[in-house]
N, C-alpha and C positions, 0 to 999 in steps of 0.2 A: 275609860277609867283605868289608873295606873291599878296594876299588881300589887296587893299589899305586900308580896314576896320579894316584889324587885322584880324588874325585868330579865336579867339576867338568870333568874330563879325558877325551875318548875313547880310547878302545885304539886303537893303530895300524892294527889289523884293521878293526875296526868304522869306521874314520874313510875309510880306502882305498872301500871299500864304498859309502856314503854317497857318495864322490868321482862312483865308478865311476857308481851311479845317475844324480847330479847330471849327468853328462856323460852318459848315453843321453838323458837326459828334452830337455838341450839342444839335443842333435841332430836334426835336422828332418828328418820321415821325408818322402819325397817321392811323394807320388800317382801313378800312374799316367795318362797323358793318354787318356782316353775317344776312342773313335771310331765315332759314330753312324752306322750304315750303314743305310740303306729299301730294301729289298727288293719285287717279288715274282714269286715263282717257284711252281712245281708243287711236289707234295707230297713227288717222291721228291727232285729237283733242289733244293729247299729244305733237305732232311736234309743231301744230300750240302756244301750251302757252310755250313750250321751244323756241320757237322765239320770242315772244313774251319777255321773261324775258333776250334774250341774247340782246335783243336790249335794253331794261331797265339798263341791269348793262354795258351798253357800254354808253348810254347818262349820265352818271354819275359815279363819283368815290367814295362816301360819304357811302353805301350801295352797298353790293351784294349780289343777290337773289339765294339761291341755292335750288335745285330741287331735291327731291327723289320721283321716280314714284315705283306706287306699283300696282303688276297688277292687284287687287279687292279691291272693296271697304272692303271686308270684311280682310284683311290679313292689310289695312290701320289701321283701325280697333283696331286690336291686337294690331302691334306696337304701339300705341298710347297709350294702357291700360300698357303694358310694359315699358315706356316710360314715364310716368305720373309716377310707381313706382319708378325711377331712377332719374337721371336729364340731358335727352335725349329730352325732348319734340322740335318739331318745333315753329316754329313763326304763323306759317299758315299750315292750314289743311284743306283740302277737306271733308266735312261729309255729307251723304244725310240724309235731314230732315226726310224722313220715316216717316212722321206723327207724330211723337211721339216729337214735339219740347221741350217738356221739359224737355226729356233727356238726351238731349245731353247738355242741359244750365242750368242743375243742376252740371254738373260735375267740378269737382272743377278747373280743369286746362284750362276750357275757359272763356271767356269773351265776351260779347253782341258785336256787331258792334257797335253798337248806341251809346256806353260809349266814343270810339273814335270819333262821331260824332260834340259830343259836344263844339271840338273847335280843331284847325287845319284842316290839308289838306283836309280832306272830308265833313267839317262841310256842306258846299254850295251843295252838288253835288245835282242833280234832278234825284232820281234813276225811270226806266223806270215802273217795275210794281205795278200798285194802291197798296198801304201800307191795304187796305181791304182785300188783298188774305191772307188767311191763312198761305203759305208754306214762311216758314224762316222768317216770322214776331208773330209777340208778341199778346197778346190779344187787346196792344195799338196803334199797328199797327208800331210797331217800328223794325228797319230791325236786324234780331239775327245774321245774317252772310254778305260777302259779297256776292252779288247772282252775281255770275260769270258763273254757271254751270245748271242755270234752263230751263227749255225744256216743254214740250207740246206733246201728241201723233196726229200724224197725217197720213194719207192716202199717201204714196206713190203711182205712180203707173208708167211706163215702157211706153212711148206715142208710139214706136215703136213696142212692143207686141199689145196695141190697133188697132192700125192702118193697121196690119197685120190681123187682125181678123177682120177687116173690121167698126168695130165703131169706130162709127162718131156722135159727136166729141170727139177724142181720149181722151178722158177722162171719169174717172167712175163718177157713181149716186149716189147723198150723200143718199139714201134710202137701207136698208138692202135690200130688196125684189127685188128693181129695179138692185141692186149690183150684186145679184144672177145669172140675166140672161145673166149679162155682163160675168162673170166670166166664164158661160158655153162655153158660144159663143170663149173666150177666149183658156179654155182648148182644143174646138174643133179646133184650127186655131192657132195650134205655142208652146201654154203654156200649155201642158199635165202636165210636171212636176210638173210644179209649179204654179198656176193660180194667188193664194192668200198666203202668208207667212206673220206670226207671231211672236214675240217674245216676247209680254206683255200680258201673257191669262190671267192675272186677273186685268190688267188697261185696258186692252179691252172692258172684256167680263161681268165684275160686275161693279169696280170702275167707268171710264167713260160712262158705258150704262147707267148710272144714270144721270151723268153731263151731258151727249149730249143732254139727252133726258128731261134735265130740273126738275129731281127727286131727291129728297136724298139720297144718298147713306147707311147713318145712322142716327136713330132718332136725335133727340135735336140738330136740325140744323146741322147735317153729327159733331156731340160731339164739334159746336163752341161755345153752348150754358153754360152758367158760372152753370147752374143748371142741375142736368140731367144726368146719365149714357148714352153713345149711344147704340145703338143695330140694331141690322140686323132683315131683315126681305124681303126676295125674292119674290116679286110679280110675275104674272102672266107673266109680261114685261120679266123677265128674265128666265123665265122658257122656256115662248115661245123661245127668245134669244137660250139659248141654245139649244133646241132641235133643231134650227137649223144650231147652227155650227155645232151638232153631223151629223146630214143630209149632210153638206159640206166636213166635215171628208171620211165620207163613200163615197160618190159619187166624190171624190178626186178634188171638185173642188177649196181646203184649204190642206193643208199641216197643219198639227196636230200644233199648236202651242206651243215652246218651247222658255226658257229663253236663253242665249246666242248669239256669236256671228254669228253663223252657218248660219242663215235667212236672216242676213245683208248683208252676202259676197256674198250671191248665188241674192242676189238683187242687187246690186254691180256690178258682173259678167253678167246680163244679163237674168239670170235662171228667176227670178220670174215676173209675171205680174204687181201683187200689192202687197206694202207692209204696213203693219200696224207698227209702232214703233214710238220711240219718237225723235223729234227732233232733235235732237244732232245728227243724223247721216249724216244731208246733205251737212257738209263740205266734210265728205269722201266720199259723192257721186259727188258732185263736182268734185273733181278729176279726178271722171272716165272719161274720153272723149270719150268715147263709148257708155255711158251709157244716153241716151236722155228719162229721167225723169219731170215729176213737183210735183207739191204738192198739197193734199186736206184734207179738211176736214172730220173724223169720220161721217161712214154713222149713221142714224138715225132711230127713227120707227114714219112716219107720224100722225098712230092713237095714237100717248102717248103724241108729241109738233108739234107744225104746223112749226115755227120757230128751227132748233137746239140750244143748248145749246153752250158753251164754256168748254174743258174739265180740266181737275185741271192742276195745272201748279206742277212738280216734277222736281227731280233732285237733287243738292246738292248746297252749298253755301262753300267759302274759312272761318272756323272757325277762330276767333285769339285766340292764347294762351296765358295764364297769361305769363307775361316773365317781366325783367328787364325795365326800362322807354326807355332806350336808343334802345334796340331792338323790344319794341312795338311801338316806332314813328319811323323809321326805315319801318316796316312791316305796320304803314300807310300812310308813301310816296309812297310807292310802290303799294299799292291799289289807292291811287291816282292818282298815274301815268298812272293806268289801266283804269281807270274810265276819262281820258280827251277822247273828240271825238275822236281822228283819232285810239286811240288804242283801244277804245271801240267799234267803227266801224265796224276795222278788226276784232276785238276779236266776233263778232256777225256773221261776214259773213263769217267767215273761216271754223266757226262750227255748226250754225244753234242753239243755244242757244239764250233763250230770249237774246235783249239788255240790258245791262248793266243803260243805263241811255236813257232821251228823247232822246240826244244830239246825241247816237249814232243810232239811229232808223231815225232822223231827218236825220243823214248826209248819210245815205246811198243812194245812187242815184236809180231812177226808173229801170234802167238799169240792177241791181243785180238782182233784179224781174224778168226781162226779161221773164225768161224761168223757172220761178219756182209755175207757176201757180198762187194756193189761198193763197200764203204761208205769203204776205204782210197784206194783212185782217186777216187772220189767230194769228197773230202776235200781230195786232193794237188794238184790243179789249181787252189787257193785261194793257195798259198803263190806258183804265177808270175802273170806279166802279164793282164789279161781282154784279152776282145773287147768292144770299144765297144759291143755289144748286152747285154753282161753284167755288166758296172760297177755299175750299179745305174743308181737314177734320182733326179734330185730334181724336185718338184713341188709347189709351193704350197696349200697346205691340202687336202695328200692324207689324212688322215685322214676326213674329211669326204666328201673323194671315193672313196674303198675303202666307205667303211660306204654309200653313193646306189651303188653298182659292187654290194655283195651284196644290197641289196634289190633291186636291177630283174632280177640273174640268179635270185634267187627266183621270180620272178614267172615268169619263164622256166622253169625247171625246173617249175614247177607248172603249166606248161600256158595260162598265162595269156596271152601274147601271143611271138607267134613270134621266132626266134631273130634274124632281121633287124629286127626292130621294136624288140629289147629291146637290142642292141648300137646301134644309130642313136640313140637313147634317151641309153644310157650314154656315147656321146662327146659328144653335146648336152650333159647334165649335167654330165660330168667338165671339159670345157671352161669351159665356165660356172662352177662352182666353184673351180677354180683361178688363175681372175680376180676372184677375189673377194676384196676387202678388207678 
C-alpha cells in the first residue's frame, strides 16, 4: 500500500520520533567527577569506610568516590611522592601527622582543610576535638586535615580471663604496681601465655608515661612553644618505668612488646588478658562475639599525679590535594557528607576513632557504651580544653626519632643493657636527631 504521504514523505509519527532521538543523542550526558581517595587502614576499619563510600556514591550521582587501599602507611607514602612527580595524585589521602605537622603542609601538593572551610559544605561543621590539641591543627588552631582517623591508647582487657582468675571486679587497676599483681594472679589462673600484650613500646612506655602522668614529654612545652628547641631528658619516672617492664619481660607476666598486627589478633582470639594499644582497634573487636572485653584507661604512677593525665590523641587525618576547582568541591561534599550525624556516628562506632564532630558523639546512644567500660569518659575529655602536658607534641624528624626510641627500648627489654643506660642513650639520640637537617 502506497503512503497517502508520498513516498518521499515521513508520517508525522515516525518524523516526531526521529526528532525525539535527534534531541537525546544532542544532549550531553554529563560524567560524574571521580574522586580518588589513598588509603590505609586495618582490615575491619577498611570494610567499614568501603561501606561507608559505597553508600555515598549510591545517595548521589554528581560524584564518585574511588578508593585505593595500600597496606602501610609507609608504601602510601611512596606512591604519593611518585605520584606528586607525575600527574597521578588523589583527591584525598590518608597521612599520619607523626608530629612533625609541618611536613607534611609544606609539601607542595596539599592544601590546609581550613582553606575549604571557609565557605561551602563544611564551612558550619562543629568538629569534636578542642582546636587546642596539637595533632592535625595549626599553631592557630586551625584543623590541617580532615580528622577522620584519630585514636587515643587505651587499656584493653579480656573480662572473662579476669573472672577466671577470680578478680573481682573483673577489671584491672589504673595503677602500674596495683596492675602487677592483677597480671600475676592472671598468669597463674588461665593467661600463662599471654597476661599483658603490646604493640605501642614507645607511645606506652616514654610518649604517654609522661601524658598520663601529667609530665612533659619534651622541654619548651613537649616543642609547642614558638621559642625554644625541645629536648629529651628521662627522669627517674622512666627509668623506674622501665626497669619494670624489663622485670615483667623476665618473669613473663608481659609478652615483649612489638609493633604490628600480631598482639591484636592473639587479643582478638582470646590469647591475651590485657591489651595495651590504640584505639582504632575496637571496631574489630567488636566483631568478635566471643570475645567479652571493655575498655580502660592507661595505668599511672600515684607518687608523680594524684589525678591521671589524658594521653596525646594520634593517628592520621584524610589530607586534600591541590587539584582542579571542580574536583576539590567534589572531594568537599564528600567530606561533608561524612561529617553529617548519622555517618559520622557510624563512622565512630564501627571503628573506635575519635568522633568526627559533637554531633556524632551526641547521637551515639548510652547503649553502645553498654559493655565497653571507661571508654565513654575516656573519649569526652577530647571535646574540652587539654593540659599543656596533653596537647600533643611537635618535634622535628620524630619519625626517625620513635623508630631509634623502639630499638634501644628493645634492647632494654631483652636484657641487653640496663634501664639507665638505655633511657641516657635514647635522649642522646633523640636530641641528636631532631637537629637534624
Amino acid at each position: 500500500m502506497k503512503s497517502p504521504f508520498g513516498s518521499g514523505v515521513q508520517r508525522p509519527g515516525l518524523r516526531a520520533a526521529c526528532a525525539l532521538v535527534a534531541a537525546v543523542v544532542a544532549v550531553p550526558v554529563w560524567a560524574a567527577t571521580d574522586v580518588p581517595v589513598w588509603v590505609s587502614l586495618n582490615g575491619h576499619n577498611a570494610e567499614a569506610f568501603q561501606s561507608l563510600v559505597k553508600a555515598y556514591n549510591r545517595s548521589q550521582s554528581a560524584v564518585q568516590v574511588q578508593v585505593r587501599a595500600f597496606d602501610t602507611p609507609a608504601a602510601l607514602n611512596q606512591a604519593l611522592d611518585g605520584a606528586a612527580r607525575g600527574k597521578g595524585l588523589p583527591a584525598l589521602a590518608q597521612l599520619g601527622d607523626s608530629h612533625t605537622l609541618e611536613e607534611i603542609s609544606a609539601r607542595s601538593y596539599v592544601q590546609p582543610l581550613y582553606t575549604l572551610q571557609k565557605s561551602g559544605p563544611l564551612k558550619n561543621v562543629r568538629w569534636f576535638v578542642s582546636s587546642d590539641n596539637a595533632f592535625i591543627h595549626d599553631a592557630k588552631g586551625r584543623l590541617m586535615a580532615f580528622p577522620a582517623m584519630l585514636e587515643v591508647p587505651v587499656m584493653y582487657y579480656n573480662q572473662d580471663a579476669f573472672k577466671k582468675a577470680g578478680i573481682a571486679p573483673a577489671a584491672p587497676k589504673r595503677t602500674w604496681m596495683d596492675l602487677q599483681g592483677q597480671l600475676v594472679d592472671l598468669a597463674n589462673h588461665g593467661s600463662r601465655q599471654c597476661p599483658l600484650a603490646s604493640d605501642l613500646p614507645v607511645s606506652i612506655n616514654l610518649e604517654n608515661l609522661a601524658a598520663v602522668n601529667n609530665q612533659l614529654y619534651a622541654s619548651a612545652d613537649n616543642g609547642l612553644k614558638a621559642k625554644g628547641l625541645p629536648s629529651f631528658s628521662f627522669d627517674t619516672t622512666y627509668v623506674r618505668h622501665l626497669s619494670l617492664m624489663v622485670s615483667w619481660v623476665r618473669s613473663q607476666i608481659m609478652v615483649k612488646p612489638e609493633a604490628g598486627l600480631q598482639s591484636a589478633s592473639r587479643f582478638a582470639e582470646g590469647q591475651c588478658a590485657v591489651f595495651m594499644s590504640n584505639s582504632g582497634n575496637i571496631g574489630q573487636f567488636n566483631s568478635q562475639r566471643k570475645l567479652n572485653y571493655a575498655v580502660s584507661g592507661l595505668p599511672y604512677y600515684p607518687e608523680v599525679t594524684k589525678v591521671p593525665g589524658n594521653p596525646f590523641v594520634s593517628g592520621a587525618g584524610l589530607w586534600v590535594m591541590k587539584a582542579s576547582k571542580p574536583v576539590t568541591e567534589a572531594a568537599a561534599s564528600f567530606l561533608a557528607w561524612m561529617a553529617q550525624p548519622e555517618q559520622a556516628a557510624r563512622w565512630y562506632q564501627e571503628t573506635g576513632y575519635l568522633p568526627l564532630t559533637q554531633a556524632a558523639f551526641d547521637a551515639t546512644p548510652a547503649s553502645y557504651y553498654s559493655r565497653l567500660g571507661q571508654w565513654r569518659s575516656l573519649v569526652a575529655v577530647y571535646a574540652g580544653r587539654s593540659a599543656v602536658t596533653g596537647q600533643g607534641f611537635r618535634i622535628h624528624n620524630y619519625p626517625a626519632i620513635r623508630s631509634r626510641f623502639q630499638q634501644i627500648l628493645t634492647t632494654a627489654l631483652d636484657g641487653q643493657q640496663p634501664a639507665v643506660t638505655a633511657l641516657s642513650l635514647a635522649a642522646t639520640e633523640g636530641n641528636r636527631l631532631s637537629r637534624q637537617r
